[in-house]
N, C-alpha and C positions, 0 to 999 in steps of 0.2 A: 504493500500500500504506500508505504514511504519512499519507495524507488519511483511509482507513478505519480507522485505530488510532484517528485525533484524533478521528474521530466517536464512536468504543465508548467511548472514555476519556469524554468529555463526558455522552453517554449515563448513563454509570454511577455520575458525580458527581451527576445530575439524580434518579436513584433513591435516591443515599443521602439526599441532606439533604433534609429536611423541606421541603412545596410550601407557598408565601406567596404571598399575590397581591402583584401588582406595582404597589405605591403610586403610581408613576408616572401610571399609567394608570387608577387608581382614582378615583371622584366622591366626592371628601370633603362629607360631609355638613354644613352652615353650620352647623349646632350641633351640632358634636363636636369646637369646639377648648378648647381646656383654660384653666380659670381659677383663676389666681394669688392666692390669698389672702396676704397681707403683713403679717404680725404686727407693731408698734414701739411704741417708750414713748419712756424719757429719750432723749437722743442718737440719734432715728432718725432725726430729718427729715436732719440731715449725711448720715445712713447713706441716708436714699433718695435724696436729692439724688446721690451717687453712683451709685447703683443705675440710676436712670430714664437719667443722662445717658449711659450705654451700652446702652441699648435700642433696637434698631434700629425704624427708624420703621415696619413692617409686621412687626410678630413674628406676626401669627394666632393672638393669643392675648388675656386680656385680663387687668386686676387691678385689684384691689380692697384697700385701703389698711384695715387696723384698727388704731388708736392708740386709746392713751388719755391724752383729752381732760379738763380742766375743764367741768363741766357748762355754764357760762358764759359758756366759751372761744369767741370768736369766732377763727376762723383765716383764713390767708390760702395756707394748704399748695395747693389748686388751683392758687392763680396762679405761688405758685412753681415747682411743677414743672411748670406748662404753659410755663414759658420755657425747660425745659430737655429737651422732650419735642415730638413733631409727633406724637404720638397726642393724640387728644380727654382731657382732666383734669377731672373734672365732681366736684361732690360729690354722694355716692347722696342719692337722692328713693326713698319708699315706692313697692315695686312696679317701680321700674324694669326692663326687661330687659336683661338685659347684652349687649353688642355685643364684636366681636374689636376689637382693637385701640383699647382703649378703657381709662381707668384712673380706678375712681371711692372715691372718700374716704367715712369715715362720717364722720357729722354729728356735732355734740356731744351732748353727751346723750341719744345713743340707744344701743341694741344693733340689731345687724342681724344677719338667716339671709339664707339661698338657697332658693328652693325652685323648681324648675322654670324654672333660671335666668334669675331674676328675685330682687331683692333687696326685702327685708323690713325695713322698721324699726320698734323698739319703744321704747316712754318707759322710761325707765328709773325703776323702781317703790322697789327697795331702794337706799339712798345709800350699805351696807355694801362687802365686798368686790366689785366689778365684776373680771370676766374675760372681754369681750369676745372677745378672740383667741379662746381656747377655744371661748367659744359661735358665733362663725361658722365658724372651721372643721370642729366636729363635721358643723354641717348641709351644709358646701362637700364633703366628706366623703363624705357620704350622699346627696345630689345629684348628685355627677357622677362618684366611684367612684374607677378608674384615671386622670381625665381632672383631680380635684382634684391642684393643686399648693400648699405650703404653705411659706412663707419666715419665717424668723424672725430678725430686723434688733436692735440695740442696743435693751436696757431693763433695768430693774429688776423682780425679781420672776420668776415662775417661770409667770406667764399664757402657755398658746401650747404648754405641753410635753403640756395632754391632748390638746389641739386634732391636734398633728403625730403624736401614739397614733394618731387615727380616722385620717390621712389614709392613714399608714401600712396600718394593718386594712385598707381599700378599696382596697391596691392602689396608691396616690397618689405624688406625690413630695414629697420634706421635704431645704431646702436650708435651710442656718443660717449668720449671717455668722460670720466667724472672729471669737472671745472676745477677742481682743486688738489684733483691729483696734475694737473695739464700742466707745463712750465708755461705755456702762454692761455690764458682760458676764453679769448672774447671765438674764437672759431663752437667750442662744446658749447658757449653759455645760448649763442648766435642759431645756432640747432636745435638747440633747446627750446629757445623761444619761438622759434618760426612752425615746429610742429610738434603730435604728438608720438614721442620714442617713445620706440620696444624695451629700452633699455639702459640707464645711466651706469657705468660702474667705472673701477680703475682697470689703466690699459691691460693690466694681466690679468683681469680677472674675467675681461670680455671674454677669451678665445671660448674659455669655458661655458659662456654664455649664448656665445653664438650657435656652438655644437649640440647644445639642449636645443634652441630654437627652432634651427634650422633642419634639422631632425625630425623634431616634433610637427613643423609647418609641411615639409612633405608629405605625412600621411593626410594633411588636410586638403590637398589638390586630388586626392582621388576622390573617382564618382561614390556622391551620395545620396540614398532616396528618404526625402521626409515622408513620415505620415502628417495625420490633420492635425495631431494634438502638437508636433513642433510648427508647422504651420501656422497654428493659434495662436501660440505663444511667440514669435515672432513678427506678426498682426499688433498684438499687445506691447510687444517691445515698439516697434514702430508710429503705435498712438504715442506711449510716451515718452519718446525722443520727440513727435514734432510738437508734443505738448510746452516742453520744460526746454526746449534750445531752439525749436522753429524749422528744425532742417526734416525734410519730410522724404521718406527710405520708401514709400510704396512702390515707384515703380522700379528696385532694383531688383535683381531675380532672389526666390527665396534661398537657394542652394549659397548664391555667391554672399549672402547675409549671416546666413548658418556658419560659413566657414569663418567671416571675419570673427562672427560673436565666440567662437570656439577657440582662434588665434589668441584673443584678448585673454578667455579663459587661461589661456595656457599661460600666455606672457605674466599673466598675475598673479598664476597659481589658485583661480578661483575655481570651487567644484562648482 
């Protein structure tokens, strides 16, 4: 009698909550792991210097380094962080394709996009204000959607807070280092204020941050089916957000609603 309760019980947990495929068993596709854009300026190479030396050496993921450079500046940032990294540290070449586990620098005096990931570099034409960060993350943005992730390390200046807008719009994530662990903090404070982050912490304690997240937000891209009762209560969520802030969610799809509220769940730790 007790065996058949435990089956209708199970049974009727499997109809309420919404069906996921089982990532387990799922064939991830080699180009749908998500890439890391890295905002920094004064005081970032310390700040990545921390960052990379807690990145496990198979994240399945890749990044890509935007600082601002002297047009003139020869650097040596590759060799440094390849002492402190067993992923490949390469500085981007025009057209590259980007690979997982793989971490490439921009050159001096250029800008670079994404486009069908694969990195673009351009001569830099005006010697006026440069806002790099910004201009790759729009396109890292728009190239890869939910799968864009956007970090923003120690700098001066306020580059990287439209950039972490688009990743945001797309669905993306935007992790910032904490203001006071930064040697320069107006780039973290400037992100902070411009949207709402997944996540404020110090630069070594993101990596670990990032790998719960981005983890975790993969299973969220697979199909799922509601029934009515999350239906309902997504209806209900929907009245009172445009009651209490005015922005009104009804014509978004309910799946792509479900996922964000679930995301948030996650990022907060809320059951």
């Amino acid at each position: 009698m007790k065996k058949v309760r435990k089956d209708k019980e199970i049974t009727t947990i499997k109809k309420v909550l919404p069906k996921q495929t089982d990532v387990s068993t799922t064939k991830i596709d080699k180009n749908a792991f998500p890439i890391v854009g890295i905002g920094a300026s004064a005081g970032g190479l310390e700040a990545l210097e921390q960052f990379f030396s807690k990145i496990p050496a198979n994240p399945q993921m890749a990044f890509v380094i935007i600082q601002h450079l002297d047009p003139h500046y020869v650097g040596i940032m590759p060799e440094l962080l390849q002492r402190l990294s067993s992923m490949k540290v390469i500085q981007a070449s025009d057209r590259v394709k980007i690979k997982p586990n793989c971490v490439y620098i921009i050159p001096p005096n250029k800008s670079m996009s994404i486009l069908n990931r694969a990195l673009h570099l351009f001569d830099i034409v005006d010697e006026g204000l440069r806002l790099p960060i910004n201009f790759f993350f729009r396109s890292l943005a728009n190239d890869l959607h939910e799968k864009s992730i956007g970090i923003i390390l120690s700098g001066m200046g306020s580059d990287g807070s439209e950039g972490v807008k688009a990743i945001k719009e797309k669905h993306g994530m935007v992790l910032v280092q904490e203001p006071s662990d930064a040697k320069f903090d107006s780039m973290p404070k400037n992100a902070i204020a411009s949207v709402v982050v997944d996540k404020v912490a110090n630069a070594e304690q993101l990596p670990e941050i990032l790998m719960n997240l981005a983890n975790k937000d993969f299973k969220l891209t697979e199909d799922i089916e509601l029934d009515d009762q999350h239906k309902s209560n997504i209806d209900k969520i929907i009245i009172l957000l445009r009651e209490h802030i005015g922005h009104d969610f009804s014509s978004y799809k309910k799946k792509t609603l479900f996922r964000r509220i679930e995301r948030r769940k996650s990022v907060r730790h809320c059951q």
